[in-house]
ROVEX-196601 format. One record per atom (N, C-alpha, C): residue in three letters; x, y, z; chain; atom name; residue number from 1. Coordinates in nm, 3 decimals, decimal comma. Example, Ala and Ser with C-alpha at 12.3 -4.5 7.8 and 13.67 -1.06 7.14 Angstrom:
! ROVEX-196601
+-----+---------+---------+---------+----+----+-----+
|  aa |       x |       y |       z | ch | at |   i |
+-----+---------+---------+---------+----+----+-----+
| ala |   1,319 |  -0,569 |   0,780 |  A |  N |   1 |
| ala |   1,230 |  -0,450 |   0,780 |  A | CA |   1 |
| ala |   1,320 |  -0,330 |   0,780 |  A |  C |   1 |
| ser |   1,285 |  -0,225 |   0,708 |  A |  N |   2 |
| ser |   1,367 |  -0,106 |   0,714 |  A | CA |   2 |
| ser |   1,290 |   0,003 |   0,787 |  A |  C |   2 |
+-----+---------+---------+---------+----+----+-----+
//
This chain:
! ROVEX-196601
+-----+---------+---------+---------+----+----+-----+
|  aa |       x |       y |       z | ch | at |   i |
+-----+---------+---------+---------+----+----+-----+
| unk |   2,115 |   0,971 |   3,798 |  A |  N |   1 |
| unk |   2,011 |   1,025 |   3,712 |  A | CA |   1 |
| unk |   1,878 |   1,037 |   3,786 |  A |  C |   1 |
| unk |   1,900 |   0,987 |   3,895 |  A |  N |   2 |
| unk |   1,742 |   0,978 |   3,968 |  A | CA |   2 |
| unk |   1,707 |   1,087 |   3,986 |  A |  C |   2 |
| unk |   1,796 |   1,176 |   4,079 |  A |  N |   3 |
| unk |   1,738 |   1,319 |   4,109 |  A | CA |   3 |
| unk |   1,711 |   1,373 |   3,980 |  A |  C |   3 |
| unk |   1,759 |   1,370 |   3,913 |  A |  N |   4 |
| unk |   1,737 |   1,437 |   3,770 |  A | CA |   4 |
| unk |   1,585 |   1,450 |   3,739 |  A |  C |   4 |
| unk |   1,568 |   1,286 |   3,733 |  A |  N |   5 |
| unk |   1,407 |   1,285 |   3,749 |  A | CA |   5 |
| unk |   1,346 |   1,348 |   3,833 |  A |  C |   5 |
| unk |   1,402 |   1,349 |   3,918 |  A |  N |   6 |
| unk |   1,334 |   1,417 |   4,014 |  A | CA |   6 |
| unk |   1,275 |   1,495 |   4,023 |  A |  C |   6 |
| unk |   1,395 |   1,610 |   3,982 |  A |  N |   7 |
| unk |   1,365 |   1,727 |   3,945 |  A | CA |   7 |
| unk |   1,292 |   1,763 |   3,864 |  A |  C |   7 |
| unk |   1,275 |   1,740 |   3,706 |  A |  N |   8 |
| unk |   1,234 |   1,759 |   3,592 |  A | CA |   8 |
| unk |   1,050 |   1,692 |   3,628 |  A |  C |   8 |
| unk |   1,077 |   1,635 |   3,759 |  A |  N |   9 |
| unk |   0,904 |   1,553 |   3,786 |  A | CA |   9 |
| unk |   0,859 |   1,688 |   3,862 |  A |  C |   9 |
| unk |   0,930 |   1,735 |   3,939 |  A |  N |  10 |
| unk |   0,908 |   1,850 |   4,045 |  A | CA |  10 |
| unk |   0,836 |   1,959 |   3,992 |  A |  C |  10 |
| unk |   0,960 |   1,992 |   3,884 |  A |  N |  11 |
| unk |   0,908 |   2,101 |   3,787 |  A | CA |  11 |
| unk |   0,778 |   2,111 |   3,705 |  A |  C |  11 |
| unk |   0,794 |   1,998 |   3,666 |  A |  N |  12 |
| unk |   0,620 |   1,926 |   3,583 |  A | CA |  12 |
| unk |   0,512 |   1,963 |   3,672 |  A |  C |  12 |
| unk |   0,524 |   1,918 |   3,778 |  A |  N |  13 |
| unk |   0,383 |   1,910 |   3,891 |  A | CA |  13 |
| unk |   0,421 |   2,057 |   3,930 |  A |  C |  13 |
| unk |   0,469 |   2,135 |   3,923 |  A |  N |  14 |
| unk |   0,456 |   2,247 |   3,909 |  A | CA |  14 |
| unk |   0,388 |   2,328 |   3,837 |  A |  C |  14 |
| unk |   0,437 |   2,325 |   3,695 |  A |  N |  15 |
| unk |   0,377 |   2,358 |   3,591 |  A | CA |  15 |
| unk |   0,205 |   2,284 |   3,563 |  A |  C |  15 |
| unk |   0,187 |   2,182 |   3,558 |  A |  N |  16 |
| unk |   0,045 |   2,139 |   3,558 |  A | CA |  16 |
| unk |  -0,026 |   2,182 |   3,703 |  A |  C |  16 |
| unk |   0,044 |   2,209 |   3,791 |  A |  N |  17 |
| unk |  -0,072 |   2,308 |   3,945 |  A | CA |  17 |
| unk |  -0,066 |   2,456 |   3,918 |  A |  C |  17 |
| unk |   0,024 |   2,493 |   3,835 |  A |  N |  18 |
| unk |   0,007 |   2,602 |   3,792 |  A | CA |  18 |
| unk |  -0,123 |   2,646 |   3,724 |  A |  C |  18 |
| unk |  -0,128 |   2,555 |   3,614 |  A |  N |  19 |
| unk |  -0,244 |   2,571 |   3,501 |  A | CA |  19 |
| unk |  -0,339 |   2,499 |   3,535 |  A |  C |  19 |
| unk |  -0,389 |   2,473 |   3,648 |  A |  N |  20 |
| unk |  -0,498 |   2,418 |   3,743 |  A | CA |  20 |
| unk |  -0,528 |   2,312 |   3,685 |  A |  C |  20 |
| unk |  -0,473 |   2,181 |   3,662 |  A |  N |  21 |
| unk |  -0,523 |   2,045 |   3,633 |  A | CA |  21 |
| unk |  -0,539 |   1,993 |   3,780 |  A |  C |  21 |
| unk |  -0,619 |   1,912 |   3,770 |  A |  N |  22 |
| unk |  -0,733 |   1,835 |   3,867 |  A | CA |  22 |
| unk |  -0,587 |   1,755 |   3,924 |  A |  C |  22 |
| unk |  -0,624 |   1,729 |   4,113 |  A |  N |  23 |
| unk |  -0,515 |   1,621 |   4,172 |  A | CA |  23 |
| unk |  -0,481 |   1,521 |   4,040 |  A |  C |  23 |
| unk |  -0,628 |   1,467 |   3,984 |  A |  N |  24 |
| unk |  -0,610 |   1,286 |   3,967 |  A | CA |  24 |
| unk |  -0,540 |   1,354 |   3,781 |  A |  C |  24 |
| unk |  -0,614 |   1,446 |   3,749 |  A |  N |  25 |
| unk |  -0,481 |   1,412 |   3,650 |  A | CA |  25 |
| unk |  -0,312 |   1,445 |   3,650 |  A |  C |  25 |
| unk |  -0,341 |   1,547 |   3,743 |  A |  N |  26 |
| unk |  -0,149 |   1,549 |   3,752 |  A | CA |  26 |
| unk |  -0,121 |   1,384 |   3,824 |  A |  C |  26 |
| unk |  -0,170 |   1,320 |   3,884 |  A |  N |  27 |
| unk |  -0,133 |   1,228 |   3,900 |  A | CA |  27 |
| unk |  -0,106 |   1,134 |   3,781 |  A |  C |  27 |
| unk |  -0,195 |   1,130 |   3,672 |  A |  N |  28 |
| unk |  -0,182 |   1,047 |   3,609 |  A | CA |  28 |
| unk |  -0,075 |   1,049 |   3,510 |  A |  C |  28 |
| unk |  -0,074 |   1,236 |   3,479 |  A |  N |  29 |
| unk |   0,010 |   1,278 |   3,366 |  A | CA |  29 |
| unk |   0,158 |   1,258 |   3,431 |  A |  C |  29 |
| unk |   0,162 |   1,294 |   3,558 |  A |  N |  30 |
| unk |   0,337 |   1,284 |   3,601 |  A | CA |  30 |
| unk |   0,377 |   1,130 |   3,624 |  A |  C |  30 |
| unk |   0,242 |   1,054 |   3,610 |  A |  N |  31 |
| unk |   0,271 |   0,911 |   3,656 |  A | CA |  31 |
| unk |   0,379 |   0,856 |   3,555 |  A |  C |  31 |
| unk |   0,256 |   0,885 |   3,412 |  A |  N |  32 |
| unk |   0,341 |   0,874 |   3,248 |  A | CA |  32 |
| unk |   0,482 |   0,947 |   3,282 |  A |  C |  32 |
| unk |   0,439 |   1,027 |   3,261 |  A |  N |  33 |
| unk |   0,604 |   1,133 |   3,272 |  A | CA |  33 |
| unk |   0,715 |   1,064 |   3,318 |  A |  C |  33 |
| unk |   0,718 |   1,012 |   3,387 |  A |  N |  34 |
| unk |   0,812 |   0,958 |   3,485 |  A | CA |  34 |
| unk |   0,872 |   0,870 |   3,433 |  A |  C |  34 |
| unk |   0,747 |   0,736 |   3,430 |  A |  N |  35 |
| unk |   0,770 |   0,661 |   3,351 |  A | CA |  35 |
| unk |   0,857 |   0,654 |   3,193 |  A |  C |  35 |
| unk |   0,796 |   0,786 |   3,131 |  A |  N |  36 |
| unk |   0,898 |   0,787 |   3,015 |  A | CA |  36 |
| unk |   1,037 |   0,852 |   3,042 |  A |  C |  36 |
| unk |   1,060 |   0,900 |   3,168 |  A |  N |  37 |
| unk |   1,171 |   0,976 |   3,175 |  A | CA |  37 |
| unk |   1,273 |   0,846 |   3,232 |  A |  C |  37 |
| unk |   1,247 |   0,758 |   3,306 |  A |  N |  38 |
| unk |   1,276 |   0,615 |   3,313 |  A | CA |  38 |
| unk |   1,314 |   0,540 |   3,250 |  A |  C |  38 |
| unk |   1,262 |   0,566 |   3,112 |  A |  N |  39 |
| unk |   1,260 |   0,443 |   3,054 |  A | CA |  39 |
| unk |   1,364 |   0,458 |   2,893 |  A |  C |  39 |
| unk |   1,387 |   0,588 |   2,905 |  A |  N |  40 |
| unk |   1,501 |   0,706 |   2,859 |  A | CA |  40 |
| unk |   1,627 |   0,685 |   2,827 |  A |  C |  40 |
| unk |   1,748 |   0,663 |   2,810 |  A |  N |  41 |
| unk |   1,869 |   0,676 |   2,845 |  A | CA |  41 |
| unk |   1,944 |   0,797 |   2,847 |  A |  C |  41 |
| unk |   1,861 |   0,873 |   2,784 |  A |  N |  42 |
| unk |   1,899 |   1,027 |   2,766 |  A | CA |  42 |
| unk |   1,916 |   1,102 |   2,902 |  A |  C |  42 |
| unk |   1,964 |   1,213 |   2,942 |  A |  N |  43 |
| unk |   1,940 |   1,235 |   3,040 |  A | CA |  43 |
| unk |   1,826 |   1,342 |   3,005 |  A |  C |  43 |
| unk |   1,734 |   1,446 |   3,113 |  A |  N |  44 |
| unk |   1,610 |   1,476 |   3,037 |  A | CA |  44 |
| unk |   1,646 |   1,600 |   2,977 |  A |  C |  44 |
| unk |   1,723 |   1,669 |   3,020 |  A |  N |  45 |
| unk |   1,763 |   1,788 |   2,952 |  A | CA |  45 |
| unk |   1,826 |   1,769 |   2,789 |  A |  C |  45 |
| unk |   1,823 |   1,624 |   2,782 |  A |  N |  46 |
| unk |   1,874 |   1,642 |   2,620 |  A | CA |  46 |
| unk |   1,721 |   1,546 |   2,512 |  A |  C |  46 |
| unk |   1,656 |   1,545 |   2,591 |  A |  N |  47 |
| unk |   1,525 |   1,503 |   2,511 |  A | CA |  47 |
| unk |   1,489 |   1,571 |   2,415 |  A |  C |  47 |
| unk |   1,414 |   1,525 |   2,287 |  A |  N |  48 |
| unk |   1,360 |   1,600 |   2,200 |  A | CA |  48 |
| unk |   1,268 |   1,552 |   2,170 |  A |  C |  48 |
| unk |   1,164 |   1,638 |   2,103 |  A |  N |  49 |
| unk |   1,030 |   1,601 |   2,065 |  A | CA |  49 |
| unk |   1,046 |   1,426 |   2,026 |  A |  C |  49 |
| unk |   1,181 |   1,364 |   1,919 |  A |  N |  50 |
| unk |   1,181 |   1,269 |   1,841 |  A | CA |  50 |
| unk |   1,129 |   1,172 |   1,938 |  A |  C |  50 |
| unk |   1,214 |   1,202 |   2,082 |  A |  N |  51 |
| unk |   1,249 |   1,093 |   2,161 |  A | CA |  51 |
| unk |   1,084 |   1,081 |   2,222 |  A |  C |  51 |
| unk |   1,029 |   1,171 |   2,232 |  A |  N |  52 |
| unk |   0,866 |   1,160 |   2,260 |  A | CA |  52 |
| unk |   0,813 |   1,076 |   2,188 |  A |  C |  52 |
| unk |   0,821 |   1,125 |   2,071 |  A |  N |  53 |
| unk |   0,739 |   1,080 |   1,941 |  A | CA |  53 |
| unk |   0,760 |   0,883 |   1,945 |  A |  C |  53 |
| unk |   0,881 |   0,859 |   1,915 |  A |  N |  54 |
| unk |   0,934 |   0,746 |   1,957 |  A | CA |  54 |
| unk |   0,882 |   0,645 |   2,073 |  A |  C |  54 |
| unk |   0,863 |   0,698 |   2,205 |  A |  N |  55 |
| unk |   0,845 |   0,639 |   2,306 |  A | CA |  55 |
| unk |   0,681 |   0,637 |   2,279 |  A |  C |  55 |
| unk |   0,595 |   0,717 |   2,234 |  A |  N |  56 |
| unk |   0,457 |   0,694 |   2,198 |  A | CA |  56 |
| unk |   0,419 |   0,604 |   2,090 |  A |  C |  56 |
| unk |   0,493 |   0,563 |   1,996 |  A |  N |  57 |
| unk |   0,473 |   0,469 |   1,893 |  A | CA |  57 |
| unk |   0,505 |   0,348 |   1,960 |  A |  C |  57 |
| unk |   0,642 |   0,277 |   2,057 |  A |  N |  58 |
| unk |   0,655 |   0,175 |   2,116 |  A | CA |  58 |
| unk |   0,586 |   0,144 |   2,230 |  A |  C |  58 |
| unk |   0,534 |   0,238 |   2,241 |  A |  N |  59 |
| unk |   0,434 |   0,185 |   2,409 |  A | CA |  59 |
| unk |   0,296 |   0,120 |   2,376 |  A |  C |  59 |
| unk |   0,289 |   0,034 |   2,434 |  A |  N |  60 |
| unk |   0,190 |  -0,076 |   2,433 |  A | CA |  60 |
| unk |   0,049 |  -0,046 |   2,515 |  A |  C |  60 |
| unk |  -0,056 |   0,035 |   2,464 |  A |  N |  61 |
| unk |  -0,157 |   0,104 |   2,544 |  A | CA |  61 |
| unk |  -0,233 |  -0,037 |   2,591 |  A |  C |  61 |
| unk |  -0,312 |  -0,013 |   2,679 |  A |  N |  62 |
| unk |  -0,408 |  -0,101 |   2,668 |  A | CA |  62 |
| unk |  -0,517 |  -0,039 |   2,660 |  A |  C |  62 |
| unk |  -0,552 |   0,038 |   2,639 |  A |  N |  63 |
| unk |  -0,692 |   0,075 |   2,581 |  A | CA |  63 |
| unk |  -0,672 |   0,251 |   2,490 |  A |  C |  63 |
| unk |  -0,754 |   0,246 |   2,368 |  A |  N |  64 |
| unk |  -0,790 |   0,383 |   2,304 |  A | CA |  64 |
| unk |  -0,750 |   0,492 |   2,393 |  A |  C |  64 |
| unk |  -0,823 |   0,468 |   2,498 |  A |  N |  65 |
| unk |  -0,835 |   0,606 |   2,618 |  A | CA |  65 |
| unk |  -0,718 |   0,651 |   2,670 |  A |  C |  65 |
| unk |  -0,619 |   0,502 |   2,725 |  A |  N |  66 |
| unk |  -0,490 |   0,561 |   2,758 |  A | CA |  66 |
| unk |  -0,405 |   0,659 |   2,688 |  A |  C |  66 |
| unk |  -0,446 |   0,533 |   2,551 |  A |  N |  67 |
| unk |  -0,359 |   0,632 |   2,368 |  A | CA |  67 |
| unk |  -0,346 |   0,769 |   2,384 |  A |  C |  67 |
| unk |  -0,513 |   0,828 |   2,403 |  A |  N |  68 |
| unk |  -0,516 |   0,971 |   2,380 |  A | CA |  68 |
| unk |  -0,486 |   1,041 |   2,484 |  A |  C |  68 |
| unk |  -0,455 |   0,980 |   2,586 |  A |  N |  69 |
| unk |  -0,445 |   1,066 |   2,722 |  A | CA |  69 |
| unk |  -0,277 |   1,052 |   2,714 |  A |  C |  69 |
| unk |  -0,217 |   0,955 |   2,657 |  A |  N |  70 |
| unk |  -0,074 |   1,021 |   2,687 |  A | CA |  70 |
| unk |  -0,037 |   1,094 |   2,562 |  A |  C |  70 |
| unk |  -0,082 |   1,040 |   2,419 |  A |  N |  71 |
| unk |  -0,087 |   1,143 |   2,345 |  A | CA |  71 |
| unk |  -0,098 |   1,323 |   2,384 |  A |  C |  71 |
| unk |  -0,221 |   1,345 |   2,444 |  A |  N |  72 |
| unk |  -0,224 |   1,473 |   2,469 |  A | CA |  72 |
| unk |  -0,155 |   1,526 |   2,612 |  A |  C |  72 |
| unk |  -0,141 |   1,443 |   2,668 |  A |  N |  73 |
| unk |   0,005 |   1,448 |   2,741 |  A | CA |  73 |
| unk |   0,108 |   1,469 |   2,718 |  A |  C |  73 |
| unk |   0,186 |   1,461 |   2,646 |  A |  N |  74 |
| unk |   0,288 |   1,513 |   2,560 |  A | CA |  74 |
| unk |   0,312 |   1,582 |   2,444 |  A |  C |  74 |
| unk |   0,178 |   1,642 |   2,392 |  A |  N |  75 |
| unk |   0,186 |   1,762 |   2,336 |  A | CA |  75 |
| unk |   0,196 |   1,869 |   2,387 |  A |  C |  75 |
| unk |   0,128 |   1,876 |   2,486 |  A |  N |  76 |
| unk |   0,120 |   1,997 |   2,564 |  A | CA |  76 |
| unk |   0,272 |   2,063 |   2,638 |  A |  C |  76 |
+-----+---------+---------+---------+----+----+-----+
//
């Protein structure tokens, strides 16, 4: 499943250098990304919004700021 990630991370940092986000936030956004694609059992091609939705209610922010930054991280 790793490459999987891999890939689906590849593609991401693609898509966010596409639409000109700054180094430090594709860093931060593919950091998350990853992390939730990790932490998954799904493989990523069968993800759905739920499984988003889900992994944002159990994650343990430590601050407001993170909240909204992976929040709007995964709307997009």
């Amino acid at each position: 499943m790793s490459n999987l990630v891999d890939k689906f991370l590849k593609i991401y940092i693609e898509k966010l250098k596409y639409f000109n986000y700054s180094k430090h936030t594709i860093r931060d956004y593919s950091h998350y990304f990853e992390k939730f694609l990790l932490g998954t059992s799904k493989y990523p091609q069968h993800l759905t919004s739920n499984d988003f939705e889900n992994y944002l209610l159990n994650y343990k922010f430590s601050s407001v700021s993170q909240q909204n930054q992976l929040i709007y991280h995964y709307n997009h």
